[in-house]
C-alpha positions as MATLAB code, in Angstrom:
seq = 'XXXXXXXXXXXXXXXXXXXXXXXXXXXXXXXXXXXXXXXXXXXXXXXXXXXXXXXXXXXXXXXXXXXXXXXXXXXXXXXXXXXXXXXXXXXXXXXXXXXXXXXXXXXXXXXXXXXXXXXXXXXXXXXXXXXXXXXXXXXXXXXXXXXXXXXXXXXXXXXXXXXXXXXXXXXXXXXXXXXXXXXXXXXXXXXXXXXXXXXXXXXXXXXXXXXXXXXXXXXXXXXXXXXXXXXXXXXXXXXXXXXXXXXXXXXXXXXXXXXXXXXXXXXXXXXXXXXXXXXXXXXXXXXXXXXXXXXXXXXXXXXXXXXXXXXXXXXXXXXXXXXXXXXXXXXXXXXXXXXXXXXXXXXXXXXXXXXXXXXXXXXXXXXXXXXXXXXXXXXXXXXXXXXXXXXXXXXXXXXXXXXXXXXXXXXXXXXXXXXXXXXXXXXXXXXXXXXXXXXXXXXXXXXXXXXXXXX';
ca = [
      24.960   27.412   32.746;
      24.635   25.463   29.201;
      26.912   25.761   26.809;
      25.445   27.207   23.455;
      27.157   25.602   20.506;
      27.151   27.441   17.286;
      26.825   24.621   13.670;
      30.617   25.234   13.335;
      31.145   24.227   17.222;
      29.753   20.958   16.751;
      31.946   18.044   15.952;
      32.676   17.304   12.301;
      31.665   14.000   12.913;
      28.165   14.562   14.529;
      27.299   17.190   11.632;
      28.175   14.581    8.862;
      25.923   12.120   10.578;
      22.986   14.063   11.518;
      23.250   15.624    7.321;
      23.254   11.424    6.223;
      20.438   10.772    8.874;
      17.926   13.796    7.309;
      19.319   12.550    3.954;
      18.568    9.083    4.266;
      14.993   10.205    5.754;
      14.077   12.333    2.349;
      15.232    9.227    0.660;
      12.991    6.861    2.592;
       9.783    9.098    1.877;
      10.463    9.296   -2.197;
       7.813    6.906   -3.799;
       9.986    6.380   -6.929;
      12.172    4.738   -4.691;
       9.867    2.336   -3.128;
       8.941    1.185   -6.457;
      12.706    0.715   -7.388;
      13.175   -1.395   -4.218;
       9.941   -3.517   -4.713;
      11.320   -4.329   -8.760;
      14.762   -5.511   -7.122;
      13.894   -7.999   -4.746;
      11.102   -9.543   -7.479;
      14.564   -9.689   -9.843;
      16.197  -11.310   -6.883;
      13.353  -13.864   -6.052;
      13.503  -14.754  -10.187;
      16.891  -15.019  -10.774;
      17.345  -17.213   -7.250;
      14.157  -19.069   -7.955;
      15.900  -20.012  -11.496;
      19.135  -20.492  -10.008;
      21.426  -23.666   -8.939;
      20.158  -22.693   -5.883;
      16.865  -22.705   -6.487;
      16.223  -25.812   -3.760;
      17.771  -22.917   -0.954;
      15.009  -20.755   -2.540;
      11.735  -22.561   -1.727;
      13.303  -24.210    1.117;
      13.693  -21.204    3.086;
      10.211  -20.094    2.872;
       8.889  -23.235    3.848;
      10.775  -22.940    7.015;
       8.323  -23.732   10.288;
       8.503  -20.695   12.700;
       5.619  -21.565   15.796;
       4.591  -18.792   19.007;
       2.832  -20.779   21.791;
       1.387  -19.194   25.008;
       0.346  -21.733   27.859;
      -1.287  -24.397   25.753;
      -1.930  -22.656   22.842;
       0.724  -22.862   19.440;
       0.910  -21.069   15.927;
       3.453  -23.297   13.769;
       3.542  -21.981   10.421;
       6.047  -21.608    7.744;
       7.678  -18.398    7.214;
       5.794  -17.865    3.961;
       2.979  -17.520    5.791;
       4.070  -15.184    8.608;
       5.023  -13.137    5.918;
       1.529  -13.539    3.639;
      -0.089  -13.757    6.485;
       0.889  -11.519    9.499;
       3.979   -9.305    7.982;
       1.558   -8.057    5.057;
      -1.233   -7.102    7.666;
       1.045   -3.932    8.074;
       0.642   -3.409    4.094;
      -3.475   -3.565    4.723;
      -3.202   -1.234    7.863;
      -1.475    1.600    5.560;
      -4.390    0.915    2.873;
      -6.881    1.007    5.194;
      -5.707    4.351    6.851;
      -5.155    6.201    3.097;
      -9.000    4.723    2.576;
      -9.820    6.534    5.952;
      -7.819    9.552    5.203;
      -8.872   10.236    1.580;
     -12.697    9.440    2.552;
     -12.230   11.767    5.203;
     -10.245   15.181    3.446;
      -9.073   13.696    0.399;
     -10.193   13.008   -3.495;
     -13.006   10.897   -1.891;
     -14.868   13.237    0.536;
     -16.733   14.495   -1.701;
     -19.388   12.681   -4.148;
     -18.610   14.491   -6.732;
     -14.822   14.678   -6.192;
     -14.951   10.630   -6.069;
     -17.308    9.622   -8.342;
     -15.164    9.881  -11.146;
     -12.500    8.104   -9.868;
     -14.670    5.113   -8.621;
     -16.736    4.716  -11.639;
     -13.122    4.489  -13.118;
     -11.706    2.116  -10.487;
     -15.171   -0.447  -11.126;
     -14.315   -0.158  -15.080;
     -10.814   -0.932  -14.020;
     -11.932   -4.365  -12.317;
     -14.554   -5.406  -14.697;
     -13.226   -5.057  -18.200;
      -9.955   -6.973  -17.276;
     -12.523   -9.659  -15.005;
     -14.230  -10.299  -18.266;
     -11.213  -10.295  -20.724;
      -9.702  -12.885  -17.993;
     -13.093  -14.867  -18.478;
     -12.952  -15.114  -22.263;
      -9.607  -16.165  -22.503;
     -10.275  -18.931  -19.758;
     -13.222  -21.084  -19.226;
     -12.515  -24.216  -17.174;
     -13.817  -23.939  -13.187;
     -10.331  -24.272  -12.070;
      -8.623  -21.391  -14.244;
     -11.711  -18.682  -13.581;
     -10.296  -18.731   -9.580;
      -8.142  -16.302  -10.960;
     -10.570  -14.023  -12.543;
      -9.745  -11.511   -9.674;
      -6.025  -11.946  -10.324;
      -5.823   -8.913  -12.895;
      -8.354   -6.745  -11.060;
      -5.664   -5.292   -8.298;
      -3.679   -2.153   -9.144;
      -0.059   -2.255   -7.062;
      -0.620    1.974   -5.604;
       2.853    2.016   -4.315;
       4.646    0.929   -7.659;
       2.067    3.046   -9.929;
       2.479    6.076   -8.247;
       6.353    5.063   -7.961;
       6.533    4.969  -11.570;
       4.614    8.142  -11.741;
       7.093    9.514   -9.429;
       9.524    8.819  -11.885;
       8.189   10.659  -14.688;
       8.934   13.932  -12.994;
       7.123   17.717  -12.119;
       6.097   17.230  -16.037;
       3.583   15.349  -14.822;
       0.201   17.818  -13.432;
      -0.230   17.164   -9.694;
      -3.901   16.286  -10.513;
      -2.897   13.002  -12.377;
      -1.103   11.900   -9.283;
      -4.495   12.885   -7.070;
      -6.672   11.018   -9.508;
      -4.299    8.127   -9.684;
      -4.028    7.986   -5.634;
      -7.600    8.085   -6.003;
      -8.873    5.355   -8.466;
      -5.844    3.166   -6.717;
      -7.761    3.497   -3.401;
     -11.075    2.672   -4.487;
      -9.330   -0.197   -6.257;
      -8.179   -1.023   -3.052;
     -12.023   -0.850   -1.500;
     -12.920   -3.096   -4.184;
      -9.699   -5.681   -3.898;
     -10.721   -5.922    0.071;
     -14.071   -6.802   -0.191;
     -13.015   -9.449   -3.374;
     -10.434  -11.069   -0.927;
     -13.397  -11.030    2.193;
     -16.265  -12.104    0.033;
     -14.467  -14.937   -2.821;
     -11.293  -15.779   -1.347;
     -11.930  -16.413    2.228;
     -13.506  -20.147    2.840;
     -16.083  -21.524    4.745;
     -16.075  -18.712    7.863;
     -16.022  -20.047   11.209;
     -18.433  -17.481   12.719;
     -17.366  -17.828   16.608;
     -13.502  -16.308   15.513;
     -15.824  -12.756   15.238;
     -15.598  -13.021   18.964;
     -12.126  -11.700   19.399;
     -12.722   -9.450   16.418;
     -15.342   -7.693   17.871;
     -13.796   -7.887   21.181;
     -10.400   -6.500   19.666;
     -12.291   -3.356   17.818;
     -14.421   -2.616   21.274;
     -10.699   -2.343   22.630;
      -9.246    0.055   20.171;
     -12.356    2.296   20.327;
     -12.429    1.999   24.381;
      -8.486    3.115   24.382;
      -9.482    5.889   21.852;
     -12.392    7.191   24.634;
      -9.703    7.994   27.013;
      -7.685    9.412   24.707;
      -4.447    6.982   24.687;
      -2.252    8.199   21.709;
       0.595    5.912   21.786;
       0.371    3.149   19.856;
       2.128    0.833   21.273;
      -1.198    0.936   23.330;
      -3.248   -0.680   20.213;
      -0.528   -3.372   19.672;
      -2.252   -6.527   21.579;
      -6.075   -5.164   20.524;
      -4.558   -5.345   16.687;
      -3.443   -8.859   16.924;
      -6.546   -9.882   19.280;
      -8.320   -9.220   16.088;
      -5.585  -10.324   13.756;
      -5.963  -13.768   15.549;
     -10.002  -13.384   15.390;
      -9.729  -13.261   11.322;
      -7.447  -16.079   11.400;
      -9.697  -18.107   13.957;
     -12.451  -17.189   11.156;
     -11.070  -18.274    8.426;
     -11.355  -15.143    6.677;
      -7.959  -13.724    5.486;
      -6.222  -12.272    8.320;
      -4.500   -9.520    6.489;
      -8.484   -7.802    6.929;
      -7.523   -7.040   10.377;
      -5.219   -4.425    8.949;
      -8.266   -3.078    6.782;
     -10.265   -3.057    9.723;
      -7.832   -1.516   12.091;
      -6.915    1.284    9.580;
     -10.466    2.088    8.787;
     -10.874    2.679   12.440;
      -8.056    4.649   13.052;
      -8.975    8.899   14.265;
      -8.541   11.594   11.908;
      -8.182   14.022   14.465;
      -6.691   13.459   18.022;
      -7.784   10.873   20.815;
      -7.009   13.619   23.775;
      -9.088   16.301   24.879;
      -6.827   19.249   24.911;
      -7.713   22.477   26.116;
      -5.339   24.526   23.584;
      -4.883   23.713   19.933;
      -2.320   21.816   19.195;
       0.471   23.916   17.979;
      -0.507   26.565   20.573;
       0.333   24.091   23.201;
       4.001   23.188   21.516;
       4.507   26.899   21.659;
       3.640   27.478   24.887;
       6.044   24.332   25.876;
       8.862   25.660   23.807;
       9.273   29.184   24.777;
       8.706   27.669   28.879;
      12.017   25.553   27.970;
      14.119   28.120   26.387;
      13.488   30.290   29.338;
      14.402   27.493   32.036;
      17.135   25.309   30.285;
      19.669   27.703   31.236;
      17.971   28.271   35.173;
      16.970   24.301   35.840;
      18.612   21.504   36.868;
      18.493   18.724   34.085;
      16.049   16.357   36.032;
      14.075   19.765   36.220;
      12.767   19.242   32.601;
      12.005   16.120   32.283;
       8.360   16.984   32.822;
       8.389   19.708   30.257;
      10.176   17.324   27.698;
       7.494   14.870   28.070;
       4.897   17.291   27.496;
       6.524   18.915   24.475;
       6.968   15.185   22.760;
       3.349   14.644   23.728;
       2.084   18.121   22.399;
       4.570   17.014   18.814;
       2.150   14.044   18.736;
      -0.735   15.712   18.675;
      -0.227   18.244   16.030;
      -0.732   15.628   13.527;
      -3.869   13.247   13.549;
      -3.118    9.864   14.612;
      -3.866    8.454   10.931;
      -1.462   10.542    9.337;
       1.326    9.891   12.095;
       0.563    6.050   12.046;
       0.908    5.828    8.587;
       4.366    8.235    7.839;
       5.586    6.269   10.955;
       4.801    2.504    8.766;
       5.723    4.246    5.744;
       9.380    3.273    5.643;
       8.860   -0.681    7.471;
       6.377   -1.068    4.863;
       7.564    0.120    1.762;
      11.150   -1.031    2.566;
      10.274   -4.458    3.872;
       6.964   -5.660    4.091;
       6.891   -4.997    0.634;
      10.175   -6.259   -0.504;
      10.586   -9.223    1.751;
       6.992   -9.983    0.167;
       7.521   -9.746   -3.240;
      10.889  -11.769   -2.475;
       8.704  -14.861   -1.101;
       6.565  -14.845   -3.529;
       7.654  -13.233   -7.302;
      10.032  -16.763   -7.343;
       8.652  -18.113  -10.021;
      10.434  -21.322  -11.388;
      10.362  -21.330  -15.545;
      11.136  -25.262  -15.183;
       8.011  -25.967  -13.170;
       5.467  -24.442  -15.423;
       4.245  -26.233  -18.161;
       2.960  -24.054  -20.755;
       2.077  -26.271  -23.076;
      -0.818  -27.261  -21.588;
      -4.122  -25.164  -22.014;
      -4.779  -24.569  -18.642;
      -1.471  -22.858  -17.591;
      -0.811  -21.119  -21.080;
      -4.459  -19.471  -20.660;
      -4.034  -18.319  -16.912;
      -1.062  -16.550  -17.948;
      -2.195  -14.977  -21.137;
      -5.316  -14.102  -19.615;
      -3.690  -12.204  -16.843;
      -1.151  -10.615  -18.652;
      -3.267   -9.141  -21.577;
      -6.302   -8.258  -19.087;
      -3.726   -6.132  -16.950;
      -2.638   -4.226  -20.182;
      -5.261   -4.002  -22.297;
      -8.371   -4.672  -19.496;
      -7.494   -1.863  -17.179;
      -6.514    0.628  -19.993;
      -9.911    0.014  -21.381;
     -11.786   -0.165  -18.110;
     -10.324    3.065  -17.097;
     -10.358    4.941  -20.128;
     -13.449    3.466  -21.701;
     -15.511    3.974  -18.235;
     -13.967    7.314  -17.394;
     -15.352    8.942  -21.376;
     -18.820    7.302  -20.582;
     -19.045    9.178  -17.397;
     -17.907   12.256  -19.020;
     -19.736   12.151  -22.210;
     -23.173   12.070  -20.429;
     -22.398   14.874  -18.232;
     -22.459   12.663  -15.036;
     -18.588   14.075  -14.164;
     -16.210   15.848  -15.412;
     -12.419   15.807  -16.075;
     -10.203   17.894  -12.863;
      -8.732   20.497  -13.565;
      -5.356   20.304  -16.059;
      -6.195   16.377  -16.128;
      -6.907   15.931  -19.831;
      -7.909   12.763  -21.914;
      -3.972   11.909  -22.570;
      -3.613   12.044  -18.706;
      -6.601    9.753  -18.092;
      -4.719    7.265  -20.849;
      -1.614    7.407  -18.969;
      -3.418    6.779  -15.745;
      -5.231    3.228  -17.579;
      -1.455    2.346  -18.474;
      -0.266    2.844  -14.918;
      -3.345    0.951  -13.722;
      -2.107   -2.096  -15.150;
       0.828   -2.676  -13.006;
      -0.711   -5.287  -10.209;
       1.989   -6.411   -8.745;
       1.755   -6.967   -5.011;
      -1.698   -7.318   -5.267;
      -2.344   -9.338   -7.969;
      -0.012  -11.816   -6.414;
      -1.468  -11.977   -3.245;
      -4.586  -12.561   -4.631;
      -3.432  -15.451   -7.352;
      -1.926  -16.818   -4.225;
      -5.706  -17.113   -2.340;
      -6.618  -18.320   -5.695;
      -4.731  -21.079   -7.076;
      -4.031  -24.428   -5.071;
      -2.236  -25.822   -8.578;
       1.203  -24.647   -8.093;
       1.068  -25.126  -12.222;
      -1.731  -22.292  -12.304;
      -0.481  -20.396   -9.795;
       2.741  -20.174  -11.071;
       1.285  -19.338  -15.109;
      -0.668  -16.681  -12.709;
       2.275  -14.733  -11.225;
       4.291  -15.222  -14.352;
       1.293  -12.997  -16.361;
       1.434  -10.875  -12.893;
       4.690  -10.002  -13.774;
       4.728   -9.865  -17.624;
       1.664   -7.888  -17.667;
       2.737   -5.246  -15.039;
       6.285   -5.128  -16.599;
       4.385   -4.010  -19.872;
       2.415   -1.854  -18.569;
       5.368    0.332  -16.383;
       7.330   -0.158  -19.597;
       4.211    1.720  -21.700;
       3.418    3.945  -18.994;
       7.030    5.495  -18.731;
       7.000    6.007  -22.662;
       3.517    7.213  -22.896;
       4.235    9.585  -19.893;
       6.908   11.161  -21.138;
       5.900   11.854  -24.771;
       2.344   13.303  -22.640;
       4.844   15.296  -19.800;
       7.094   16.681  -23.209;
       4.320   17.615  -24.814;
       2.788   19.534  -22.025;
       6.069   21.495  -21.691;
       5.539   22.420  -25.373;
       1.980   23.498  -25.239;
       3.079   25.605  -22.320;
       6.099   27.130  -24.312;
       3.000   28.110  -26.578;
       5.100   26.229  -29.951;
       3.058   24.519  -32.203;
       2.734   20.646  -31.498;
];
């Protein structure tokens, strides 16, 4: 017979632990944190890039890291495992929130998306074309797409930040117009940034894909299962020469919304079932006795939520907490020594990226959002009004991981590239800056509307 322990007949010990392991979970799964993180190591990566140590810096990037099976080797540097391969992860989240939100979201519904879309496009032409006019030699307009990217993790971060002030249809909208953002940034980085294509690498893409949806037809949920399809087609990409990082795109388009195994009982009645069959033999079986339930009952846990949304809270933490930050730590490094302002070419790349992220995606937002709604195409949601929408163009602007990631397909010139991710980070420091004053002069005034006192 089992012993049944009441809370205060557990251990001390084991109660403290298990109380800092569901605290440190909550912790994990608060965006504002995230955001926090991802602004540290970019501090980190400047101050070490710009320190007597800066040689240790750039050194350790370049470091050569090589896989080889039989006769084939990878050797790259570590930069690009992490740019390369390590980010794919990033793309697999964005694909599954596209596939998620397109699916039961803010975009499955025309009219429920088109506003956000229509904002999204304004948000990546007006700063394209302020980039344009502020630069006009071949070799600067690579980076036209630089300031086009809007960072959703540190934007709805900083959103995060700003408190329950904030309506929860600001956040949808945001989520939203960061998504299709997203859509748009993919198909930038497949169609202008990926080289000549090397059309026999589709091969093991399509191969990989056939795969995944061939393990999905017999209902395999684990994923461990879709590990060696995801990096048949991650090597496809690479084999390509298309970015390889599109594998994650591709994957998380892909990935079910509702579960891979034909069950005969809903989900949840199947966990109850299981549950109630191992309270009444835990104290009757032998231990080796329900091992079979068990199994069952972690199976039936799986299936209660759809593979996309279990995929992506399991990712959730690697990503956010180091894809992410070991990222922006490669890459945010930028040396003030090696970039040479004075020139035209460098000053212009990083003026043009900076003011296009303020002022370009405020505009493109805001400007492209009153169009739609002045000529009764859409209309504002519900408790989302035009100081909202305005806070939303100043969150737009923070680029961030993006941005860089794209200056980084853009640039050869480690002069540009560097004027590039030094506007990346001016420009998206403004615009969090503006955005956390903005929203909370928008989330106080709210509160005082509400309190029905004059304004």
């Amino acid at each position: 017979m089992n012993r049944h322990l009441s809370p205060q007949g557990i251990p001390r010990a084991q109660r403290l632990a298990e109380r800092a392991f569901a605290t440190l979970e909550r912790f994990l799964h608060i965006e504002a944190v995230s955001g926090i993180v991802l602004l540290v190591a970019a501090a980190a990566a400047l101050v070490w890039a710009n320190s007597p140590w800066a040689e240790s810096y750039h050194a350790l990037w370049h470091l050569p890291i090589s896989f080889s099976i039989g006769n084939t080797e990878i050797a790259h540097s570590l930069h690009f495992w992490i740019n390369d391969a390590f980010m794919t992860l990033f793309f697999l989240v964005v694909g599954m929130e596209i596939r998620r939100e397109i699916h039961e979201g803010a975009l499955s519904s025309l009219r429920q998306a088109m506003l956000p879309i229509a904002a999204a496009a304004g948000g990546v032409i007006v700063p394209a074309l302020i980039y344009l006019s502020v630069n006009s030699t071949p070799l600067q307009q690579q980076g036209w797409a630089v300031p086009t990217a809007t960072d959703i993790a540190f934007a709805v971060g900083v959103l995060a930040l700003l408190g329950k002030g904030i309506p929860g249809n600001i956040r949808v909208f945001l989520l939203a117009l960061a998504i299709s953002d997203d859509i748009i940034a993919v198909l930038i980085i497949a169609f202008f940034y990926s080289g000549g294509l090397e059309y026999h690498g589709l091969i093991p893409v399509l191969v990989g894909v056939l795969m995944v949806f061939g393990l999905q037809k017999i209902g395999i949920g684990s994923a461990w299962a879709y590990v060696i399809p995801g990096i048949i087609v991650w090597l496809g990409f690479l084999f390509t020469g298309a970015h390889p990082t599109l594998a994650g795109v591709v994957l998380g388009l892909i990935t079910p919304v509702a579960s891979v195994r034909v069950m005969k009982e809903r989900p949840l009645e199947r966990l109850s079932y299981i549950v109630r069959d191992l309270m009444h033999k835990q104290d009757t079986q032998a231990a080796e006795q329900l091992v079979t339930p068990l199994k069952q009952l972690h199976r039936a846990q799986r299936e209660v939520l759809p593979p996309v949304t279990r995929v992506q809270m399991a990712l959730h933490p690697w990503v956010a907490y180091g894809v992410m930050p070991l990222f922006a730590l490669a890459n945010a490094g930028v040396s003030m020594n090696g970039i040479d302002l004075s020139g035209a070419g460098p000053l212009g790349v990083m003026m043009g990226v900076t003011l296009a992220l303020v002022a370009g995606k405020l505009l493109g937002v805001v400007g492209v959002s009153w169009i739609m709604v002045r000529f009764g195409v859409c209309q504002l949601p519900p408790e989302v009004s035009w100081r909202g929408v305005f806070l939303i163009g100043l969150l737009a602007g923070i680029g961030f991981t993006m941005s860089i990631f794209i200056a980084m397909l853009a640039f050869d010139d480690p002069q540009l590239l560097g004027a590039a991710k030094l506007g990346v980070l001016l420009g998206s420091l403004i615009a969090t800056t503006l955005g956390l004053l903005w929203g909370r002069y928008y989330a106080r005034r709210r509160r005082v509307q509400q309190a029905g006192q004059p304004v």
